[in-house]
C-alpha positions as CSV (number, residue, x, y, z in Angstrom):
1,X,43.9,-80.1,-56.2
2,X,41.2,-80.6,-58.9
3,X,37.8,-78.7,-58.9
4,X,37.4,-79.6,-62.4
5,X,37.3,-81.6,-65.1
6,X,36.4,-81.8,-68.7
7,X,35.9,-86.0,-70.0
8,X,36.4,-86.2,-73.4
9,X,35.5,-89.2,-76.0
10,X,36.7,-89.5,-79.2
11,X,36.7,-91.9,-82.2
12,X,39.0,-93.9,-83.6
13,X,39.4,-91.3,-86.2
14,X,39.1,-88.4,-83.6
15,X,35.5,-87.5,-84.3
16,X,34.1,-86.1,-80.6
17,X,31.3,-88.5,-79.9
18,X,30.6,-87.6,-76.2
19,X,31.8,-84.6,-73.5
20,X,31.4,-83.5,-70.3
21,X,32.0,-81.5,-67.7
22,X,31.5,-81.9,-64.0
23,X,33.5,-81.3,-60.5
24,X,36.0,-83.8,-59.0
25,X,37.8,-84.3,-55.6
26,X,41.7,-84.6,-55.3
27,X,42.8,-88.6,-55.6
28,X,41.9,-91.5,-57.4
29,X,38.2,-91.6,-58.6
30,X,36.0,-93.6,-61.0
31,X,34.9,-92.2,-64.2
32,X,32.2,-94.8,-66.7
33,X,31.3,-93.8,-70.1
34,X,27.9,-94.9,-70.7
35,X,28.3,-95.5,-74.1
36,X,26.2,-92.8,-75.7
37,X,27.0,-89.4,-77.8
38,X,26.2,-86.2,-76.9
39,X,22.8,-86.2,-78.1
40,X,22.5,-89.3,-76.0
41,X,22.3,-91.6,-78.9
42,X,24.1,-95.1,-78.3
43,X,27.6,-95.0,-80.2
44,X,28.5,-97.4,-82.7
45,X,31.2,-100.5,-81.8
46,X,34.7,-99.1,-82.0
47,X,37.9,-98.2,-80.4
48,X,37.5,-94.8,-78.8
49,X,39.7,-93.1,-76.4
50,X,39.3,-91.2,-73.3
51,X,40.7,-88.1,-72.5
52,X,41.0,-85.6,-69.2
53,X,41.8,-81.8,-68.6
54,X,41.5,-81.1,-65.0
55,X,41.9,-77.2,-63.1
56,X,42.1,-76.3,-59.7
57,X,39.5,-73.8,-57.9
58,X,41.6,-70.6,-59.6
59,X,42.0,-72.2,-62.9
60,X,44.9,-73.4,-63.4
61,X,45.8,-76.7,-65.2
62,X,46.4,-80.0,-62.9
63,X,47.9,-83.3,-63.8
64,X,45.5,-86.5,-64.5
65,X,46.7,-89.9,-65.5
66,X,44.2,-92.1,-66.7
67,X,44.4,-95.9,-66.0
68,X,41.6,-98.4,-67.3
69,X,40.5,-101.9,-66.2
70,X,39.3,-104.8,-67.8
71,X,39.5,-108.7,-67.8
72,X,42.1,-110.7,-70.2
73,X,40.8,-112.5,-72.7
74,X,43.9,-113.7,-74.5
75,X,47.5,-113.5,-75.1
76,X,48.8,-112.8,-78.7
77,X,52.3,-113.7,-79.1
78,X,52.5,-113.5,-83.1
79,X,54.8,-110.5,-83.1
80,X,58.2,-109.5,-81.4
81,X,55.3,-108.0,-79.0
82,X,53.4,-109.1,-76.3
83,X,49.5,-108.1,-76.2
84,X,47.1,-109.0,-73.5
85,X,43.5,-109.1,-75.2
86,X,41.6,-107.3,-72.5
87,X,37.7,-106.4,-73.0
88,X,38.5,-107.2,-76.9
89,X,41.6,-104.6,-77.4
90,X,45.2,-105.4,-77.8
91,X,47.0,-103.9,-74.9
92,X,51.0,-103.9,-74.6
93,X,52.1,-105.8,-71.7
94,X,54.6,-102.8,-70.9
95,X,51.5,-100.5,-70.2
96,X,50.3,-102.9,-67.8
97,X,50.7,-102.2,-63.8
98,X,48.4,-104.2,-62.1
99,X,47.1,-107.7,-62.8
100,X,44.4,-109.3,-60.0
101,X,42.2,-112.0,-60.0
């Protein structure tokens, strides 16, 4: 299982904007960027992405999959692919699992 994990944020063009570090259980949990850079200034509007490098207790690298959630604003169809608009992004309809209401 998990001890730790390192959340990274990144930029659209892979500048680090904001990283931490802090202890997680084994299982699903809830991570929320609050928007801000390291020096806890707010970041500009962008696309950024998200990423996660977990260890166990002795160090050792464990698997994380990361899974997002948002509400669907749109469909666009003008391509040979679909895109659900969700929170403003275009998101493939094949990388979608769950949809609720």
């Amino acid at each position: 299982p998990a001890q730790n994990a390192t959340f990274t944020v990144k930029d659209s063009d892979g500048n680090l904007i904001f990283a931490e570090s802090k202890p997680i259980e084994q299982g699903a949990s809830d991570y929320q960027w609050n928007g801000k850079d390291n020096d806890g200034n707010n970041a500009p509007a962008g696309s950024y992405t998200l990423s996660v490098e977990a260890t166990s207790a002795s160090g050792v690298a464990v698997n994380v999959n990361i899974a997002s959630s948002g509400t669907v604003d749109g469909v666009d169809l003008s391509g040979d692919t679909l895109y659900l608009l969700i929170n403003g992004q275009k998101v493939k309809l094949e990388n979608v699992t769950t949809i609720r209401q």
